[in-house]
Structure formats: structure tokens, C-alpha cells
C-alpha angles and dihedrals in degrees: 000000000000101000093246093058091056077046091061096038085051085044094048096051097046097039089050092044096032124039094208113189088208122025124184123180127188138188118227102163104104086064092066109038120141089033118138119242107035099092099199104312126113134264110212142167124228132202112191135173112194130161077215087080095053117128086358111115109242088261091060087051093056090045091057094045091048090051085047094059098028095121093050086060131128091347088060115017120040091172131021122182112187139200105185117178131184121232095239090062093055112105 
């Protein structure tokens, strides 16, 4: 599956679980190609706002993002790093 299809279908789970007031998604697959393991799914990094994280320990913000993409996992997404932060922390 072509890497920006897997984006939109990131883009669609965190965006329907989530609510994030500010979403990145980026593709790092290409820094990892010929790795054993993977077999063919995408490592990517995420950046999400959401008020959703608000009050919950970064732990518990992974834990959500993870939930939010869980399907996607391990067909789709080999790797995930995640920023989550929460609205209130935003200047």
C-alpha cells in the first residue's frame, strides 16, 4: 500500500477518536528500509493537540493514540513515535 494512503488512514483514526486541534504525520519509513521485521508496514511519527489530553500523564496520551490507530497495527504501522500534547499547554 502507497505510504500516503497508511497517512490518511492515520489521519482518519486519530482525527475520529481524537479531535486534535492540530495533527502532523510524518513518514519515516524510508529511514528504515531493508530492516527486518517490518514486514511492509510504515514507521511514522505523529504530532497531536488535542483538549482530549488534557489532565491525562504523557503515558496516558500515548496510550490513547495508540488505541486510536490500533487497527492500523502491525498491517499498517510497524513503528509509531508519538508527541501528544495536550490544548491547555499550548502558549
Amino acid at each position: 500500500m502507497p505510504e500516503s494512503d497508511r497517512i490518511e488512514m492515520i489521519r482518519h483514526c486519530i482525527e475520529s477518536e481524537l479531535a486534535p486541534s492540530a495533527l502532523e504525520i510524518i513518514d519515516e519509513s524510508h529511514m528504515h528500509a531493508g530492516h527486518s521485521g517490518h514486514s511492509g508496514a510504515g514507521h511514522f511519527k505523529v504530532k497531536v493537540v488535542s483538549a482530549k489530553f488534557n489532565g491525562q500523564l504523557p503515558l496516558a496520551r500515548h496510550r490513547m493514540v495508540y488505541a486510536a490507530v490500533d487497527s492500523l497495527m502491525p498491517a499498517e504501522i510497524h513503528a509509531l513515535s508519538i508527541d501528544a500534547i495536550a490544548s491547555n499547554e499550548i502558549d
